[in-house]
C-alpha positions in Angstrom: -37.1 -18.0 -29.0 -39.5 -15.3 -27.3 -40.5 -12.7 -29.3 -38.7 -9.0 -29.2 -40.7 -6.4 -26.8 -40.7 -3.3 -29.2 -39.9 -3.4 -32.7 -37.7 -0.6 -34.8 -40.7 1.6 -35.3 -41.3 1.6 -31.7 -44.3 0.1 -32.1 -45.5 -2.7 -29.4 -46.6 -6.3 -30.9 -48.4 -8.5 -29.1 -47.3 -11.1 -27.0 -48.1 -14.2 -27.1 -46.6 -15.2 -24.0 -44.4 -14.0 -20.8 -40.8 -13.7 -21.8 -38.6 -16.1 -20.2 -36.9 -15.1 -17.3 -32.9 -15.4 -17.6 -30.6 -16.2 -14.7 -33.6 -15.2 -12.2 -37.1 -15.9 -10.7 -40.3 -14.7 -11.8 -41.4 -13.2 -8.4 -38.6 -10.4 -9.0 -39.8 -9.6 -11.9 -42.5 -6.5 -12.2 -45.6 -7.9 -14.1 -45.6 -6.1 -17.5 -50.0 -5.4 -17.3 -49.1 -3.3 -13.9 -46.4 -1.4 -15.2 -48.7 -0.2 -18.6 -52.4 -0.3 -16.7 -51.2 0.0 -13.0 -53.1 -3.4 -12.4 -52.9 -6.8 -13.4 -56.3 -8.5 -13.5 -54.6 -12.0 -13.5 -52.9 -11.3 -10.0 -55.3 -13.9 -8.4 -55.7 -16.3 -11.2 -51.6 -17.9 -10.8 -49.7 -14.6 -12.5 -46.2 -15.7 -10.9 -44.7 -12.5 -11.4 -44.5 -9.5 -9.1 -47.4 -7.0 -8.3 -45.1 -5.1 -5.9 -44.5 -1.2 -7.3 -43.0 -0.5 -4.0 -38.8 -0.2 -5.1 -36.5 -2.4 -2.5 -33.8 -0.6 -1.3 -30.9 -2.8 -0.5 -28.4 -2.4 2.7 -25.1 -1.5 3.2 -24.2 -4.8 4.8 -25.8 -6.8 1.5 -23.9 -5.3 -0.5 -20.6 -5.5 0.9 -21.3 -9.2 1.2 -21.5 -9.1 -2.4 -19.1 -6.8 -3.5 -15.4 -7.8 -2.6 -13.9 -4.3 -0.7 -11.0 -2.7 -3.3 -8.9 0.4 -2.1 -8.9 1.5 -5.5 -12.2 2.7 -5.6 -13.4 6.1 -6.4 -14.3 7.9 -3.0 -18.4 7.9 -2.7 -19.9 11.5 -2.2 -23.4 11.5 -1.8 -25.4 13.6 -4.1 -28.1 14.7 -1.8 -31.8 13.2 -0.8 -32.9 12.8 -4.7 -29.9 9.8 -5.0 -32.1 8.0 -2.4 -35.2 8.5 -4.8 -35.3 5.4 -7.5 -35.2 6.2 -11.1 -38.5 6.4 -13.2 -39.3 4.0 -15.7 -40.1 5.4 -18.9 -42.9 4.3 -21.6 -43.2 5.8 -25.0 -47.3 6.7 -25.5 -47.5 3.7 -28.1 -47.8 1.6 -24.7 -51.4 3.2 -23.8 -52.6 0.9 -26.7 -51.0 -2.1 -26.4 -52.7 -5.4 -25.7 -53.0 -6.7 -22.4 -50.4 -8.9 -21.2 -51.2 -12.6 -20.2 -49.4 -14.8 -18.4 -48.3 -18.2 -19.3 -50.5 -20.5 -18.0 -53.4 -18.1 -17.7 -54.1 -17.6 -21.0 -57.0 -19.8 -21.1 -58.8 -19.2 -17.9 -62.2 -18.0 -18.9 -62.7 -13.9 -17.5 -65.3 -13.8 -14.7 -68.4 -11.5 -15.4 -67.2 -8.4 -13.6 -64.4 -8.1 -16.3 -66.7 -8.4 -18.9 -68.8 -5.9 -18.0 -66.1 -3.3 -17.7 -65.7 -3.2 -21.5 -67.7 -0.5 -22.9 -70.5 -1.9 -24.9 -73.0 1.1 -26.6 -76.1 -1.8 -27.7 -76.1 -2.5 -23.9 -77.3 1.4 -22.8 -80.6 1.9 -22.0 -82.6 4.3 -24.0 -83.4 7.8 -22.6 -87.5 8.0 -21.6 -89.1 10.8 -20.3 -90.2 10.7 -17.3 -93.7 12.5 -16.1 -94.5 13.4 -19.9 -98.1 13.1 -20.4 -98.5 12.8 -24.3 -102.1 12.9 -24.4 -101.8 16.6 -22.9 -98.8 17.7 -25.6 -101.1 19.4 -28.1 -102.5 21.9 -25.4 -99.2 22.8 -24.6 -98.0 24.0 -28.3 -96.7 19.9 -29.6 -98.8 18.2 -31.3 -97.8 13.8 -31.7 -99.8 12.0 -34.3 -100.6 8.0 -34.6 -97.0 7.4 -35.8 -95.7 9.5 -33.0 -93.9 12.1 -35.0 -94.7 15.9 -34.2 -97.3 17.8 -36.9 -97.0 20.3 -39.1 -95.6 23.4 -37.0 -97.8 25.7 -38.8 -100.9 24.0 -38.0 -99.9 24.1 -34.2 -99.0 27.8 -34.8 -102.2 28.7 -35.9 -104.3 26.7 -33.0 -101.9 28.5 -30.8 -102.9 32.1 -32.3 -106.4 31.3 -32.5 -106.7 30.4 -28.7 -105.3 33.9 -28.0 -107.8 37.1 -27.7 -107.3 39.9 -30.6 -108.1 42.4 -28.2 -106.0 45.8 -28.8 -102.4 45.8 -29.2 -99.4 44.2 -27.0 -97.1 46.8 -25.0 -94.0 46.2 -25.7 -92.7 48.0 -22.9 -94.6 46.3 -20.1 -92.7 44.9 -17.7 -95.0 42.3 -16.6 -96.1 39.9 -19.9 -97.7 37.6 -17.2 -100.9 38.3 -18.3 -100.1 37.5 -22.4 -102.4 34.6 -22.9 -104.8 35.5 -20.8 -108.7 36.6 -21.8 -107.8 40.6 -21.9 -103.8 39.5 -22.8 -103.3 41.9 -25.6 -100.6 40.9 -28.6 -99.7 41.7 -31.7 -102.8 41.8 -34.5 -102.2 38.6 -37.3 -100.8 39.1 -40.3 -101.0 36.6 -43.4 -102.2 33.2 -42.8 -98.9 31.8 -40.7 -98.2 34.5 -38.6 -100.9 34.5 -35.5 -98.1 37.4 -33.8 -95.5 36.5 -31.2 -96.6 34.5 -28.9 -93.8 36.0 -25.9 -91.8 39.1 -26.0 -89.4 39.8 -28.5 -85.9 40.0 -27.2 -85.7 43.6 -27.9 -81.9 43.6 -26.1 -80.6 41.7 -29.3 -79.0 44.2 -31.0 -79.2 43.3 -34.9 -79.4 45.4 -37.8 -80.6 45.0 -41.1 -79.6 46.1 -44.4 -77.2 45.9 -46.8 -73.6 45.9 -45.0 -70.4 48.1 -46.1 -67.3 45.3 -45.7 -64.4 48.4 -46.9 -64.0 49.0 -42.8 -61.4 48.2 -40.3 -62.2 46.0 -37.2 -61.6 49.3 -35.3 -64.4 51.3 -37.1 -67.1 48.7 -37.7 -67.0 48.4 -33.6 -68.8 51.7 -34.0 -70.1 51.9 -36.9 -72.4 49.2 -36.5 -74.2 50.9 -33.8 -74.2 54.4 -35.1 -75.2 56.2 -38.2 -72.1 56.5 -40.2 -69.7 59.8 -39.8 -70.2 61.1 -43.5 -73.9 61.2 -43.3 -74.1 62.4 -39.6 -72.1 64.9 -40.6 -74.3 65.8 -43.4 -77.6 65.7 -41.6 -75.9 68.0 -38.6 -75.1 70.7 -40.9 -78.5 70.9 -42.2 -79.7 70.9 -38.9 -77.5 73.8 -38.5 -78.9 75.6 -41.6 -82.5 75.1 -40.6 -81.5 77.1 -37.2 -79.1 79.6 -38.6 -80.3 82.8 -37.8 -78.8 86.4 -38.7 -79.1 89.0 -35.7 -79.9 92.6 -36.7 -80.5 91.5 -40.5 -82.9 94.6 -41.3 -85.6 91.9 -42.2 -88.9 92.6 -41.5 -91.1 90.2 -39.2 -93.9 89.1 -41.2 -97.3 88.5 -39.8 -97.0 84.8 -39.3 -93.4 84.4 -40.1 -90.2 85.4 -38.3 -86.2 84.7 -38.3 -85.9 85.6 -41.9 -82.5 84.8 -43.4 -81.3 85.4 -47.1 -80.8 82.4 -48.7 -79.1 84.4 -52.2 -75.5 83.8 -52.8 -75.6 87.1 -55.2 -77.0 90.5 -54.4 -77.7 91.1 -57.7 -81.5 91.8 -58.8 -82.4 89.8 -62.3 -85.8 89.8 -63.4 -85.5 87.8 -66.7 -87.2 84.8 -65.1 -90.4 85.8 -63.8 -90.3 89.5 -64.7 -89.5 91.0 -61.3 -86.7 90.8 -59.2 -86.7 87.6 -57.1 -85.2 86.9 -53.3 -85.0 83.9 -51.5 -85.0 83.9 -47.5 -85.2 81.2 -45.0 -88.6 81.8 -42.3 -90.1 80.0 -39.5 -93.7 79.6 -39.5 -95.0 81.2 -36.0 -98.5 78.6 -36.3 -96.5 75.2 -36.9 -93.0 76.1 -35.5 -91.9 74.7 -39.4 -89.1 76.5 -42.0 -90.3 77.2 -45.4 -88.6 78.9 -48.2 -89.9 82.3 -49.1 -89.8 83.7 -52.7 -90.3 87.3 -52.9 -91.1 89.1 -55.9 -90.2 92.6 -55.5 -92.9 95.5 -57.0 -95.6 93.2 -58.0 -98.7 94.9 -57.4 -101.9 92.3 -57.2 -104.9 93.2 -58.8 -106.8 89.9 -59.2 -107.5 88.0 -55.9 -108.6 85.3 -57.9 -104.7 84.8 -59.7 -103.4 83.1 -55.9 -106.9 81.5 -54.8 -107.6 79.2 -57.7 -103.7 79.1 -58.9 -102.9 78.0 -54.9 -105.9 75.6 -55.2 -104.8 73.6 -58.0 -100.9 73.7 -57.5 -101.2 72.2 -54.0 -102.7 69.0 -55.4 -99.5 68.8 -56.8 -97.4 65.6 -54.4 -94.1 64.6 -56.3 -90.9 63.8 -55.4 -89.5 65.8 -57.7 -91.2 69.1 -57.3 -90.9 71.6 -54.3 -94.5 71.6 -52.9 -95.6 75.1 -52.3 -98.7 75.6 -49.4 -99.1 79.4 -49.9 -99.0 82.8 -51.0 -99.8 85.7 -50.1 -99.0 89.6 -50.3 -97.3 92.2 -48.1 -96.1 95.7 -47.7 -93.3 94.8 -44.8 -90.3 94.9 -47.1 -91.1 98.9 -47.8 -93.3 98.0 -51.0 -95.7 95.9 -52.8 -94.1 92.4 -52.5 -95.8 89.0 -53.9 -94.5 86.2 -51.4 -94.4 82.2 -52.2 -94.0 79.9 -49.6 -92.3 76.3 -50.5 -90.9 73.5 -48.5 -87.1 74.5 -47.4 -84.6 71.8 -48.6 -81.3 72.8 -46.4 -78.1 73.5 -48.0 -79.6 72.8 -51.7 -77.9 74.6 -54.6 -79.3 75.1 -58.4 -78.1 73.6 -61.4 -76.6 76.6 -62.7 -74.3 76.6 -59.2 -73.1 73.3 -59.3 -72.7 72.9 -63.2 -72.8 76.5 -65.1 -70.4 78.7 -62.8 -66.8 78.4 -62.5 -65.1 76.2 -59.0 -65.4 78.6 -55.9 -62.2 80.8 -55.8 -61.2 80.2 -59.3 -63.5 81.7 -62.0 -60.8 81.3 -64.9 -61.2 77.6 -64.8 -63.8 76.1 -66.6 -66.7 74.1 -64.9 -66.3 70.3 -64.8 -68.4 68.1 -67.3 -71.6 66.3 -66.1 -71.3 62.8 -66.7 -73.4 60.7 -68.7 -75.2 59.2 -65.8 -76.0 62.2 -63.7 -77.9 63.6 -66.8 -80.1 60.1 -67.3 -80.6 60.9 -63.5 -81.7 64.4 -64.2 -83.8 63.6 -66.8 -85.7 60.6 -65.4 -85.9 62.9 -62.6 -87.4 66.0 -64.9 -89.9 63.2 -66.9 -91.4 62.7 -64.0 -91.9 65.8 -62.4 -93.2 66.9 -65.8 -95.8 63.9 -66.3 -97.9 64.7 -62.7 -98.3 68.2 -63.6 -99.2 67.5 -67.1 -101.7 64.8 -65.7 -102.8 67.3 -63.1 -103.4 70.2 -66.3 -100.8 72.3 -65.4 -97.8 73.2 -67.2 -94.8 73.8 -65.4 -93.2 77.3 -67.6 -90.0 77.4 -65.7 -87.7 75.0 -66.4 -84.5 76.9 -65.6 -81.3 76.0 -64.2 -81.3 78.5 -61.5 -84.4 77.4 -61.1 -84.2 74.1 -60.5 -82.6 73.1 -57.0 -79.9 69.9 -56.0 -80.8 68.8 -52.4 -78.9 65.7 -52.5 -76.3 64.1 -54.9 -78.2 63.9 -58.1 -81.1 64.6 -56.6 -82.9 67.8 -58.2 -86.4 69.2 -57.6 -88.8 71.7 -59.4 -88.4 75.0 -57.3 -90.5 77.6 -58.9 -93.8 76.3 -59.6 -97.0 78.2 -59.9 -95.2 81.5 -59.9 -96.0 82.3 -63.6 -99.5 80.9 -63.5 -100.1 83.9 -60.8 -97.9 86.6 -62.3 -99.6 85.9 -65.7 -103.0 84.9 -64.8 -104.8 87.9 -67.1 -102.0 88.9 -69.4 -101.3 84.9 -70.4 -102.9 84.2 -74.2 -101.2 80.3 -74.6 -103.7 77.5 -74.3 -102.8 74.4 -71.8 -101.7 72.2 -74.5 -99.0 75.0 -76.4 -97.6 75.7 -72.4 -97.3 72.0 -72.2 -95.6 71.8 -75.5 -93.0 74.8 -74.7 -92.3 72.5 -71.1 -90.6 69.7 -73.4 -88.5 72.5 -75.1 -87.0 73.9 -72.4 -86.6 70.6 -71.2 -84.3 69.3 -74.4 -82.6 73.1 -74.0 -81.8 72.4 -70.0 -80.1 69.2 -70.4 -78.3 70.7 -73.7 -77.1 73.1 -71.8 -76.0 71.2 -69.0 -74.3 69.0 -71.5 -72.6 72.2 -72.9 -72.0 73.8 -70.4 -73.6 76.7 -71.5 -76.3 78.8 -70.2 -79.7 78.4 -71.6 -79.8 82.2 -73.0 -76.7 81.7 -75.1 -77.8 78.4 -76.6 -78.1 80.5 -80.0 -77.1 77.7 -82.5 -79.0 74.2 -81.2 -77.3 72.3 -84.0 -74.1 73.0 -83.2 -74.4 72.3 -79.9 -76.2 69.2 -80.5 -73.3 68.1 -82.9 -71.2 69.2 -80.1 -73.0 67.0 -77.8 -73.0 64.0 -79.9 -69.1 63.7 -79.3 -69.2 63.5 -75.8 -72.0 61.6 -75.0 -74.3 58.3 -76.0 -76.5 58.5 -79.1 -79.3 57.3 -77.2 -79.0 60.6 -74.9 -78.6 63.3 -78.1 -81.7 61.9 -79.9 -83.7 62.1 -76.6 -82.9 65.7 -76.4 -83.0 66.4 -80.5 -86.6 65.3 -79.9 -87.6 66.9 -77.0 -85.9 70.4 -78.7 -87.8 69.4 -82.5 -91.3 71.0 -83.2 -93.5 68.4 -83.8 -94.5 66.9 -87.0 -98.0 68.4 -88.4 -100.9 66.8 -86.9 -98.5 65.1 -84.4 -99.1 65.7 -80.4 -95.7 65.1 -78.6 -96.2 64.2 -75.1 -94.2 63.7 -71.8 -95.4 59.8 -71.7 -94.1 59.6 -75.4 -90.7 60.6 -74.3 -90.9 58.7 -71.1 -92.0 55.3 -73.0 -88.8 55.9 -75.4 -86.8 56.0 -72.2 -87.6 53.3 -70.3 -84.6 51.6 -70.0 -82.9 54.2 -68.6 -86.1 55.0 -66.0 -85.3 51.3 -65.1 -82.3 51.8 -64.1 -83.2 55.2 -61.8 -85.5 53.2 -60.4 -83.3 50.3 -59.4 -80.6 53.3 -58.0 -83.4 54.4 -56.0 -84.3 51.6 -54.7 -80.4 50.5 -53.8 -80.6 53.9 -52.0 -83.7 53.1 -50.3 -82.0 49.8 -48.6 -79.5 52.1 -47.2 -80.8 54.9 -45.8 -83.0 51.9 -44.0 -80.3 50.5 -42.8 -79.4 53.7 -41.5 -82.7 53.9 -40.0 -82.7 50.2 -38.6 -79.1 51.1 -36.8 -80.8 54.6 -35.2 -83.9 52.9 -33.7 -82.3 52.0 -30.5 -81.2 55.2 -29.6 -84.7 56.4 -28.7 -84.5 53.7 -25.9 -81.0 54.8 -24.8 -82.0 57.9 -24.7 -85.1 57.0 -22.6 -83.5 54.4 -20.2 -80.7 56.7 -19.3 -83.0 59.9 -18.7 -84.8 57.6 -16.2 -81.3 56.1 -14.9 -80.0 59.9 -14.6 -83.3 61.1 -12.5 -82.4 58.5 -9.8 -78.3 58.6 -9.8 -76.4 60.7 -7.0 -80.0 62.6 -5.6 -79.7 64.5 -2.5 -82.0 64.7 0.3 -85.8 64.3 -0.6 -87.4 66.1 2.7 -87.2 63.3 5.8 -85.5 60.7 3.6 -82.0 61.1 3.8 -79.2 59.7 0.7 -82.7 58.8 -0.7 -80.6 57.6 -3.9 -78.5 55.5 -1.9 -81.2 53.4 0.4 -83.2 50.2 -0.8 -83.6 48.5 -3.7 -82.3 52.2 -5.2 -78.7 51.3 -3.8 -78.2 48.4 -6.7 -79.2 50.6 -9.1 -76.0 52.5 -8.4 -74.0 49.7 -8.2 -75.5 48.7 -11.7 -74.1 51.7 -12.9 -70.2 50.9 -11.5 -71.1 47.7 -13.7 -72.1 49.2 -16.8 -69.9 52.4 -17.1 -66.8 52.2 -14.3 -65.7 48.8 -15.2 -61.8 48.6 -14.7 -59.1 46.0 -16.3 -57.0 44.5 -14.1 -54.4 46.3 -14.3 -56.5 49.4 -12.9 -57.1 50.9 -16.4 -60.7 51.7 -17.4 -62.6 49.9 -19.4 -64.5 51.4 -22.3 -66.4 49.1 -23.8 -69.3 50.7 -25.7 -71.1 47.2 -26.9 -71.2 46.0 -23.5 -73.0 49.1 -21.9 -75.5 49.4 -25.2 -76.0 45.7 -24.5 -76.5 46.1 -20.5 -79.1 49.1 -21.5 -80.8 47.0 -24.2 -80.6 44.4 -21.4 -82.4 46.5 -18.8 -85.0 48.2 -20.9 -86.3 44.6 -22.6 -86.4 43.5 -18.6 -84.3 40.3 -19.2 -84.2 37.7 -17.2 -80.5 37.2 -17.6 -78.8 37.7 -13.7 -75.8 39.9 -13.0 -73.6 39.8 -10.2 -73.2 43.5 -8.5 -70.2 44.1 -6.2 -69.5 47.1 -4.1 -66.2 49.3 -4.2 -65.2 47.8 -1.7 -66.4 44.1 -2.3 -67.9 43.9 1.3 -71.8 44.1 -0.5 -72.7 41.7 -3.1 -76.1 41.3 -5.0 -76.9 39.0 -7.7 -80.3 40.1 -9.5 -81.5 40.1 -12.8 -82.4 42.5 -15.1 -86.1 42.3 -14.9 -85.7 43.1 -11.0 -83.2 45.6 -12.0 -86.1 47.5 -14.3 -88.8 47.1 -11.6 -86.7 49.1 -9.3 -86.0 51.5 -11.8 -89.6 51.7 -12.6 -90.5 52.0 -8.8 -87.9 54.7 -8.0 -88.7 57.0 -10.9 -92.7 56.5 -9.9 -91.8 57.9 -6.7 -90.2 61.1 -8.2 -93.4 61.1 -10.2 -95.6 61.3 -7.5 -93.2 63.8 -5.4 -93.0 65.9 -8.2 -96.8 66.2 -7.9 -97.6 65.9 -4.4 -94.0 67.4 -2.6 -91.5 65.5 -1.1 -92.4 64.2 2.8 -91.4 66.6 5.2 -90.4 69.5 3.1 -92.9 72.3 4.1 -92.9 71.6 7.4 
């Protein structure tokens, strides 16, 4: 009995043998390996059945003799040209895989060679070689092949690389020729470190990659932007300093000093107070008329000088004085401008900065019947790590600081405070002043322990009458840890005992730790601020020099001067870069790919682009390094006719 064709799973078996014809010949029946594989490769080895795809149609006549002719039959109505076309045979995809079918007979006939070779063998491919490789030559190339022919130690290649390469000057990065790299006047980058010998080619400076720590709380739509800009909250902040460095105040009544003008009032009160330095103070805003810089001017009003010696030798040792938590102040001087005798500081202007007693002592703008908010825990560590070390370089330097106030003491940032009224009292009292160095130091660390009780209070320094109560107060609210730092800054010290600022800063050194690690943190992101910013300088220049050769009229004789030569693809690099349109006619405004085409044809890639005319009769394919030449070239050339005159223009 033969064996069924396809099983109940549908999967094919294979046969052992060619089913038995029934009631008909072998020659009209279609060979089972052409019907699977299209050809049967026992067709001239005795296969008896058909190799004949073509279908046989049979005639009228032939099948009348066969058919006896009945009146009862259906009527025939022909269904068009596809009846004529013969039905399909269908396979399910199980038949791809099945065996190949031998006939009987056959089955033993030993395959001829070109059959054999037709199966895919991988042992019998040849292995790939080379070909004109010269090993003996790979090590002055950059590869090195030792005796067991595997490469050596990349480093070691690096450095006989970097050795062979001049240390002459430094490598232009914006050259557009790097030709002349290796050669004996080549210039590159210096070494550095024992495995770097410098780049040995130019880095692809049209990879746009940042660096830094990443913010992931954005949506796909923002981080398009975002991570090619500076981010909108700090932008914003950074323009409206900007905008408070230039504010100016038309027809203020200031005077114009002798090397300062554009004063502007920097007082939120017009009230005169004179308990901090003994004479009424003012603040303004001036531009330095030498250096084109904006200081902060303190004026004391009605101090009359008598000892030119109180500003040389106070000024001389105060600016020494270089800490990040202390305004530096680079002068002062006397004038009569403001209608009398007036004692003027001059301090580094911090934009938009407010004083303790601002943000922490006085009521929320608009409502003064509502207390002020509570400083948090951490803001005060900040402050005093911040304070400690302000306080140690002046101590170190033999100074004392004396006015540790909180209207005094300016914010400039978030949690970031400074020292804003330095050296005032060393000048102000330089002859009347009877306190040696080491009791000013000492009264330093008490108004120290008072500020921050205060600020923990929330009560102004002058009304801290009862320090134990307040202290008790304090110790509700806030760590342990931070009440005994301020109970010992605010205690006298023991007889015989010499408290000093490193004391208090060695007792705190976990909590300068952690500033220091918040610093740090903050560090990493305003340089990864900075690292996103640094290719705008290049925009910037690229599109200056792009702008200077777009849409230029006549230049003398040369007429369309912008739209002639090698200038013309320029233009049409332009349509590329910034009036790409979708397909439906809409434009297309895709920022990363005209940063990247900019970055692209600064670096002078060699990358090629295809350039079409509007109406696709002119096509150029060039590359970005020929795309900068021509830029280069063209902008030369209004270089030199800015100098010399365009051709033909005087005549």
């Amino acid at each position: 009995m033969a064996a069924t064709r396809y099983s109940t799973s549908n999967e094919i078996r294979r046969q052992v043998a060619s089913p038995r014809a029934k009631n008909r010949e072998n020659k009209d029946t279609l060979c089972r390996n052409v019907l699977i594989y299209g050809h049967c490769r026992y067709e001239d080895q005795g296969c008896t059945f058909n190799h004949d795809q073509t279908p046989k149609t049979s005639s009228p006549q032939a099948d009348h003799a066969k058919k006896p002719f009945n009146v009862e039959s259906p009527a025939f109505t022909p269904s068009g040209q596809l009846s004529a076309v013969p039905k399909k045979t269908t396979l399910p995809s199980q038949a791809a895989s099945a065996a190949p079918f031998t006939p009987r007979g056959v089955g033993t006939t030993t395959l001829p060679q070109a059959a054999e070779a037709s199966v895919f063998n991988p042992a019998a491919i040849r292995e790939f070689t080379p070909q004109n490789y010269d090993i003996n030559n790979a090590s002055a190339k950059g590869v090195a092949h030792d005796a067991a022919g595997l490469y050596a130690d990349p480093f070691t290649t690096m450095n006989s690389l970097g050795t062979a390469l001049p240390a002459a000057g430094q490598y232009n990065m914006y050259a557009g020729d790097h030709t002349g790299l290796a050669a004996p006047t080549g210039q590159y980058y210096p070494q550095h470190g024992a495995f770097a010998p410098g780049p040995l080619q130019p880095a692809a400076y049209h990879l746009y990659q940042p660096f830094g720590p990443y913010r992931q709380d954005l949506q796909p739509w923002q981080r398009a932007t975002y991570d090619f800009f500076i981010s909108p909250n700090l932008r914003e902040e950074l323009q409206k300093k900007s905008f408070a460095t230039l504010q100016v105040m038309p027809n203020s009544g200031l005077p114009q000093l002798e090397r300062w003008h554009s004063l502007f009032p920097l007082d939120t009160h017009n009230r005169k107070n004179a308990s901090a330095f003994g004479y009424p103070s003012w603040v303004y805003k001036a531009q330095n008329s030498r250096t084109g810089r904006h200081y902060a001017l303190r004026r004391l009003e009605g101090y009359r000088l008598t000892n030119e010696k109180a500003i040389l030798s106070v000024m001389k040792e105060w600016k020494k004085i270089k800490n990040a938590s202390i305004v530096t102040v680079h002068e002062a001087f006397t004038t009569r401008e403001f209608g009398d005798s007036s004692l003027i500081f001059a301090f580094d202007y911090h934009p938009l900065s407010k004083t303790l007693q601002e943000h922490h002592l006085q009521p929320p703008h608009g409502n003064r019947y509502r207390a002020p908010a509570p400083v948090p825990e951490n803001v005060l560590w900040g402050y005093v790590c911040q304070l400690a070390n302000a306080l140690k370089t002046i101590h170190a330097n033999k100074l004392a600081a004396r006015c540790l106030e909180p209207s005094k003491i300016i914010l400039t940032e978030t949690n970031r405070i400074r020292l804003s009224a330095c050296s005032i009292l060393d000048v102000v009292q330089f002859e009347s002043n009877t306190k040696s160095l080491q009791e000013l130091q000492q009264e330093d660390l008490v108004k120290f322990g008072r500020l921050i009780l205060s600020l923990a209070t929330l009560t102004p320094p002058a009304h801290l009458n009862n320090v134990s109560a307040a202290l008790d107060s304090m110790g509700s609210k806030y760590s342990a840890n931070l009440r005994d730092a301020v109970a010992w800054l605010i205690a006298p010290p023991n007889p015989g005992e010499f408290k000093s600022i490193e004391s208090f800063i060695s007792g705190i050194a976990t909590h300068m730790a952690t500033y220091v690690d918040l610093a740090l943190q903050d560090n990493d992101d305003k340089l990864s601020h900075l690292a996103r910013e640094v290719e705008n300088g290049r925009y910037v220049r690229i599109l200056t020099k792009l702008m200077a050769i777009f849409d230029r009229g006549d230049l003398g004789v040369m007429q369309n001067w912008s739209e002639t030569g090698d200038r013309y693809q320029l233009k049409l690099f332009r349509d590329y870069v910034f009036h790409r349109v979708e397909a439906d006619g809409k434009p297309n405004l895709d920022l990363g790919h005209m940063l990247t085409c900019l970055n692209k044809l600064d670096a002078g890639a060699d990358e090629m682009v295809l350039l079409t005319s509007p109406d696709n009769e002119t096509v150029f394919v060039v590359s970005y390094r020929e795309l900068k030449q021509t830029a280069d070239r063209a902008f030369n050339e209004l270089v030199k006719l800015s100098k010399t005159g365009a051709p033909g223009a005087n005549s």
